[in-house]
C-alpha positions as CSV (number, residue, x, y, z in Angstrom):
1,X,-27.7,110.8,1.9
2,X,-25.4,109.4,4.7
3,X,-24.3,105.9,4.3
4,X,-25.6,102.8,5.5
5,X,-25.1,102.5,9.5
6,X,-25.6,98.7,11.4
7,X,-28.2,98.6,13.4
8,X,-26.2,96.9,16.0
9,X,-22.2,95.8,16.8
10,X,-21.8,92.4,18.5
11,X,-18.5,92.0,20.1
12,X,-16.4,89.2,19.5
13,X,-16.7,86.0,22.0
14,X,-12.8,85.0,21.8
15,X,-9.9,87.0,21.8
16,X,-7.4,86.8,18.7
17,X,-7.6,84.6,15.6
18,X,-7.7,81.1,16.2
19,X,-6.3,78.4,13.4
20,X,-7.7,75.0,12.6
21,X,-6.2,72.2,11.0
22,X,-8.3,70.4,9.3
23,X,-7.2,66.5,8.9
24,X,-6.9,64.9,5.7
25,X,-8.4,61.5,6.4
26,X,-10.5,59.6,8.9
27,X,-7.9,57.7,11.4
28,X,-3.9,56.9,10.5
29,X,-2.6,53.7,11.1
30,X,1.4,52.7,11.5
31,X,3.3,51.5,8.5
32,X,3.6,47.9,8.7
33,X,6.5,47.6,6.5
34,X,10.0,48.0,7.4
35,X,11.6,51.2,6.0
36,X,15.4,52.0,5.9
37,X,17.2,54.0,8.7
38,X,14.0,53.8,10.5
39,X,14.8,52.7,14.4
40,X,11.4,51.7,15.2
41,X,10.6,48.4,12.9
42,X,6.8,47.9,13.0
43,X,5.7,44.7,14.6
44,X,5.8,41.3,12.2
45,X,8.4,43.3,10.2
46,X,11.4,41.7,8.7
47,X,14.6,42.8,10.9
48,X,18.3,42.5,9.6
49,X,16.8,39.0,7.2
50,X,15.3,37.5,10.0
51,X,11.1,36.9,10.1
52,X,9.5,37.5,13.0
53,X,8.7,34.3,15.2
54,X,5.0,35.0,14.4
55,X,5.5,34.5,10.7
56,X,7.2,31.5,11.3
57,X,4.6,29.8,13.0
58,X,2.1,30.7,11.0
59,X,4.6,29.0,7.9
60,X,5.1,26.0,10.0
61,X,1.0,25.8,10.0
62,X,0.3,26.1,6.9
63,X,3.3,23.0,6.0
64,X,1.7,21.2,8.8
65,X,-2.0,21.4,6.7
66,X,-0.1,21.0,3.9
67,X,1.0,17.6,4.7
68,X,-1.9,16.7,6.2
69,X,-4.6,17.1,2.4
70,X,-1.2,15.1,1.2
71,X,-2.2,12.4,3.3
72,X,-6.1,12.8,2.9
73,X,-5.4,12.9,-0.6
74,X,-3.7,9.4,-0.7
75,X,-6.3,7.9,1.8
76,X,-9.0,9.1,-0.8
77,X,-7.1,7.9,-3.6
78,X,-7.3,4.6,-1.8
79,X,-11.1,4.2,-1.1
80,X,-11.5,5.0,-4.5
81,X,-9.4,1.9,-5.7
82,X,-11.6,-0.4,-2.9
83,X,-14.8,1.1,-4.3
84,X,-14.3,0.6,-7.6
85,X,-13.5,-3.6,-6.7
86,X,-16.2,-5.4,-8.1
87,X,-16.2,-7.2,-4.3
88,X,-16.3,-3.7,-2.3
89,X,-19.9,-5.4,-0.7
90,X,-17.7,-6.2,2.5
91,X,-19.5,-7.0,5.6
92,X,-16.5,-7.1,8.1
93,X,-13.0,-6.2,8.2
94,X,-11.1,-8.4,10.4
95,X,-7.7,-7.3,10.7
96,X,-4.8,-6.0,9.1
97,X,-1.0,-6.3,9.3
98,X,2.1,-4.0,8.1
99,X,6.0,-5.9,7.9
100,X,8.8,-4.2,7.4
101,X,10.8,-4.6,4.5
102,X,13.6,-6.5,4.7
103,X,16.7,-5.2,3.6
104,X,17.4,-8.9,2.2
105,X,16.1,-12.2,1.7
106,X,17.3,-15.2,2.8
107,X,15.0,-17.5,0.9
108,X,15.6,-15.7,-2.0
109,X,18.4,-14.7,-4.0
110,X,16.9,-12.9,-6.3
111,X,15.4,-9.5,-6.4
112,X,12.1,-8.5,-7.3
113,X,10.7,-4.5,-8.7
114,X,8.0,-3.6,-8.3
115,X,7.9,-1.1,-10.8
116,X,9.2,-3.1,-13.3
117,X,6.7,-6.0,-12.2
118,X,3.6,-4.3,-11.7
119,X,4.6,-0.5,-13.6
120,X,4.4,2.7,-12.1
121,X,1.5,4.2,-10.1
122,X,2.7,7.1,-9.0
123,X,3.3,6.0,-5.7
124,X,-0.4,4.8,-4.8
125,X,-0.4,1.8,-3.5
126,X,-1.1,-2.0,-5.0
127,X,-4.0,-3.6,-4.2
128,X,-4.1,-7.6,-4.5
129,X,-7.7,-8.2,-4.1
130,X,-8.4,-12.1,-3.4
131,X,-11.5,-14.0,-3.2
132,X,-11.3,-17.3,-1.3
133,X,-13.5,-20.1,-0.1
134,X,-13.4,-20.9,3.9
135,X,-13.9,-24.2,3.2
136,X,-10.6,-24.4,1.1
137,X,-8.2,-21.7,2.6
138,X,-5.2,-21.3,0.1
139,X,-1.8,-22.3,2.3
140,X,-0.1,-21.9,-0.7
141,X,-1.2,-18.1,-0.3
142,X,-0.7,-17.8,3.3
143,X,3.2,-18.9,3.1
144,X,3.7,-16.4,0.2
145,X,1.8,-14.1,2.6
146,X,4.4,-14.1,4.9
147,X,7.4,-13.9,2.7
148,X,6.2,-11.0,0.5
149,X,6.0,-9.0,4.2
150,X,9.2,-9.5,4.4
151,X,10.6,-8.1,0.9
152,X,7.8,-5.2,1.1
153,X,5.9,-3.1,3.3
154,X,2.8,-5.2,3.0
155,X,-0.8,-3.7,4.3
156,X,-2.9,-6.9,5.1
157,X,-6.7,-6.8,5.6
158,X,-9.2,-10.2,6.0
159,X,-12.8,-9.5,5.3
160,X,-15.9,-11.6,5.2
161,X,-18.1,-11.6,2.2
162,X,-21.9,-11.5,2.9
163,X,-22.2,-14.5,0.9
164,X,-20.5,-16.5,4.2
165,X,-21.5,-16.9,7.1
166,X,-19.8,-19.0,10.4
167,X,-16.1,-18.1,9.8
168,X,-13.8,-19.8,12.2
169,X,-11.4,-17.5,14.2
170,X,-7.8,-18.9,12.5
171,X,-9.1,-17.6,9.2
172,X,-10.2,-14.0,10.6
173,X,-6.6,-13.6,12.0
174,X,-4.7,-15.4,9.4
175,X,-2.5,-12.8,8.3
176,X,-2.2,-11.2,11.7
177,X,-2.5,-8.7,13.8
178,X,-4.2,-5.2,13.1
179,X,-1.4,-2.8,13.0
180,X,-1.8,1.4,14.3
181,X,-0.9,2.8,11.0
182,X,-3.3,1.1,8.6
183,X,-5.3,4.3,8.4
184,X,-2.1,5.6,6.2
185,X,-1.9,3.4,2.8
186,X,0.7,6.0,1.3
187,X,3.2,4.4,4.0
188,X,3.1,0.7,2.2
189,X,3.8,-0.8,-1.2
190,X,1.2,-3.7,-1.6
191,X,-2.3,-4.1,-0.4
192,X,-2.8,-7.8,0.4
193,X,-6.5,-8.5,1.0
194,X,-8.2,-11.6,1.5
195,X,-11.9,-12.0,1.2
196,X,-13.9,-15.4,2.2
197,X,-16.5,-15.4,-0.2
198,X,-18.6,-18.5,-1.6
199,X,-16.8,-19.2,-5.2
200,X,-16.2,-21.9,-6.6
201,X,-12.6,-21.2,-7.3
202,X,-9.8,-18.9,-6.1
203,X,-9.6,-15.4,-8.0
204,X,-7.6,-13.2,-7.7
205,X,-8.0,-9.4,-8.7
206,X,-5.4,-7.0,-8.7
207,X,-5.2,-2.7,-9.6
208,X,-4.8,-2.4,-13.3
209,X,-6.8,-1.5,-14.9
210,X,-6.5,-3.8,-18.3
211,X,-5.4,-6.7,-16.3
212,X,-8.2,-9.9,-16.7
213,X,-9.1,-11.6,-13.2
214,X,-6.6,-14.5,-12.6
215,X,-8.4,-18.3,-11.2
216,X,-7.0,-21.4,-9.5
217,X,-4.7,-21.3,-6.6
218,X,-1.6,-22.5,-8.5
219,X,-2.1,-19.1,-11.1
220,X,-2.4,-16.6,-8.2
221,X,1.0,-18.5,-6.6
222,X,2.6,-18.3,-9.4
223,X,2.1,-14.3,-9.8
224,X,2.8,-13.5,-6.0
225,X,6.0,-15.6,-6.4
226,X,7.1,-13.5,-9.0
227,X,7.0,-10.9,-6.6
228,X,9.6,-12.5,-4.5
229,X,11.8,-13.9,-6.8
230,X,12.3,-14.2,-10.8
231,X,11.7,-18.1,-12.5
232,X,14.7,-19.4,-13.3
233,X,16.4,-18.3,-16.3
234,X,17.1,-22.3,-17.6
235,X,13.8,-23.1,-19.6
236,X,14.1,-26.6,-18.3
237,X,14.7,-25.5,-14.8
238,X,11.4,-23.0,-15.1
239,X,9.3,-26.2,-16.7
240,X,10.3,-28.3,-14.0
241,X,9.0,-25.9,-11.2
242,X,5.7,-25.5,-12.8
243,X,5.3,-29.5,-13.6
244,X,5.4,-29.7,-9.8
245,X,3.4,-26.9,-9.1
246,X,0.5,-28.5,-11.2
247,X,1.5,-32.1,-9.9
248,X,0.7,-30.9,-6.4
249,X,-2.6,-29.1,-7.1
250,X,-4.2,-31.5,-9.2
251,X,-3.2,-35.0,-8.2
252,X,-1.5,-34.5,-4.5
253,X,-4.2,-32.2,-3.3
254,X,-7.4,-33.5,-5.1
255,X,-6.3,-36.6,-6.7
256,X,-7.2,-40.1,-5.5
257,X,-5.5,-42.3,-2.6
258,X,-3.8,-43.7,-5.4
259,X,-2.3,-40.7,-7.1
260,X,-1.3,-38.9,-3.7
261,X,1.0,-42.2,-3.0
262,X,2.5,-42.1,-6.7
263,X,3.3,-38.0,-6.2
264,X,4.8,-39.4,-2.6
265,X,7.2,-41.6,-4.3
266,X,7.8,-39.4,-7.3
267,X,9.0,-36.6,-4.5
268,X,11.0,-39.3,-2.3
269,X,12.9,-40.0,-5.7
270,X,13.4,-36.1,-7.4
271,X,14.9,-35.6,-3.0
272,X,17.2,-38.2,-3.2
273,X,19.1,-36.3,-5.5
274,X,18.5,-32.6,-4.6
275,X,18.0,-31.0,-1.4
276,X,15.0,-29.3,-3.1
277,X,12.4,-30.0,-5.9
278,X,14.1,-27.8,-8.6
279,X,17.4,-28.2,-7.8
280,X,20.0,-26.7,-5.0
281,X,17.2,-23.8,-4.0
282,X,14.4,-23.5,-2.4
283,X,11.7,-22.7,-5.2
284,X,7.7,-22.1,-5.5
285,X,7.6,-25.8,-6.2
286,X,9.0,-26.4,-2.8
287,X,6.3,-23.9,-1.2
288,X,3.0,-25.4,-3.1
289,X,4.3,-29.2,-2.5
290,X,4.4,-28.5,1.5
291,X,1.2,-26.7,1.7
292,X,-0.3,-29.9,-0.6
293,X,1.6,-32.1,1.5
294,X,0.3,-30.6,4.9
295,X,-3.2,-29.9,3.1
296,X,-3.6,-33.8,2.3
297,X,-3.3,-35.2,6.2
298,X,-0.6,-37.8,7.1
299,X,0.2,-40.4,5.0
300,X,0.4,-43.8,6.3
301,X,4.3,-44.4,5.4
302,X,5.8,-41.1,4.0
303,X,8.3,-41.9,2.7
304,X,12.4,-40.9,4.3
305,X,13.8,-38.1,1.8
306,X,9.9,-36.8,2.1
307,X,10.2,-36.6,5.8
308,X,13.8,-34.8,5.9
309,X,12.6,-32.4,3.3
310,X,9.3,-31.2,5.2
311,X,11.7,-31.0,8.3
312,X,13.8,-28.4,6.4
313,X,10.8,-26.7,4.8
314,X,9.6,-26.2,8.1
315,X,12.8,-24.7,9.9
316,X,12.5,-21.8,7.5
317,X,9.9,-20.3,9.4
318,X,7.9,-19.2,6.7
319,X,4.9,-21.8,7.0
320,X,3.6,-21.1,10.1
321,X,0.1,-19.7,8.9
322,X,-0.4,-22.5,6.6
323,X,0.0,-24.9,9.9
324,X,-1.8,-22.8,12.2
325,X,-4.9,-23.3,10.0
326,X,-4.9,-26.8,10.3
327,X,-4.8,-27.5,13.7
């Protein structure tokens, strides 16, 4: 038998043989790293050390956030200190003041740390919570006010207690004017807030946590002073300041028409001697004495070293909120 023939030929439809080459994956993309002895650095690349201006900017962003959750953070930190305050029941926040510190005092010769006063909190800031009556505002606290704005960087906030009602308008602005950057507690050292509230006694609360409420006006002076200035080192000195501390508070300032005239004469005698209370400087007992003093109205015949003392008191400067309440 013959072989096998097709049953038909079919030409071929294109000429020669063709080759394909097939590709190895879907789509290529350029390196985006920079390779050596490579002209052509990809975009965002590092050339010669240098990043590319796009990289920097996006660095600069993400310092710029960076700085910003620090900030957040410490603003939380504080509304967690002011929610935690057993009088965080606020109604109305007046106002608020910042002072810069002072580089030095000249009240004061000594220093004061705060640190070493109050012990480290890692930079958060220290609130002085205090609870006051409007029908008894606390000079004494006011003056010290003033004087601890200048030493530190002071944020000051007044707010009413829904227990009060009727507030005049001296003792919303008492401790001044609201300043632009009391959004940012991280930028002060002490948190001075006043609350009027309906207690029977000044109290004053402050952020430790093991630390008991302090009452009466003379033991909260006596703490903020500390902040200014050390006692004196003399034990008699030191016993001398507080005797007239107490003397003003119990017997000048709620003592009888009787007593206020005996403490008149008893300061007439200690200022014929000194040009202050405790000696050649001006002291705490000069500060609480004045506001008692002021607090008490005008005494028919004050006597002449009483007069020339509440003259020098007064050129100081420092008791200006402590008037400005009275009038």
């Amino acid at each position: 038998m013959s072989s096998a023939m097709p049953m038909y030929q079919v030409k071929p439809i294109c000429g020669g043989d063709i080759k394909i080459d097939l590709p190895t994956c879907m789509y290529k993309l350029p390196n985006i790293h920079a390779q050596q002895g490579n002209s052509c650095t990809p975009e965002h690349a590092f050339q010669n050390g240098e990043v590319d201006p796009a990289v920097k900017a996006l660095e600069a962003r993400q310092d710029e956030i960076m700085h910003k959750l620090y900030e957040l953070k410490a603003a939380v930190e504080g509304l967690a200190k002011t929610v935690t305050t057993p009088d965080a029941d606020l109604d109305l926040t007046v106002s608020s003041s910042f002072s810069s510190q002072s580089s030095s005092s000249t009240t004061f010769k000594g220093t004061a740390d705060l640190d070493t006063l109050l012990g480290k909190d890692l930079g958060a800031l220290r609130d002085i919570v205090i609870n006051a009556n409007p029908a008894q505002p606390p000079l004494t606290l006011l003056v010290l006010h003033s004087l601890l704005c200048q030493r530190y960087r002071v944020l000051s906030t007044v707010h009413v207690h829904s227990s009060v009602t009727g507030v005049p308008p001296q003792l919303m602005s008492c401790l001044g004017p609201r300043h632009a950057d009391s959004y940012a507690r991280q930028m002060f050292q002490l948190g001075f807030t006043l609350i009027w509230k309906n207690v029977p006694k000044l109290q004053m609360k402050f952020s430790v946590q093991n630390m008991c409420p302090i009452e009466g006006e003379a033991s909260v002076a006596r703490f903020l002073f500390k902040l200014l200035a050390p006692y004196p080192s003399d034990p008699a000195l030191a016993t001398l300041v507080d005797s007239w501390v107490d003397t003003a508070f119990f017997q000048l300032a709620e003592g009888s028409a009787k007593e206020k005239t005996a403490v008149l004469r008893a300061l007439n005698s200690a200022l014929g001697r000194n040009p202050w209370l405790a000696g050649p400087e001006f002291s705490l007992a000069d500060i609480v004495c004045y506001c008692c003093v002021l607090q008490s109205g005008p005494a028919s015949s004050t006597p002449t070293n009483v007069q020339r003392w509440l003259k020098s008191c007064e050129n100081l400067g420092h008791f200006g909120p402590a008037k400005l309440l009275l009038q």
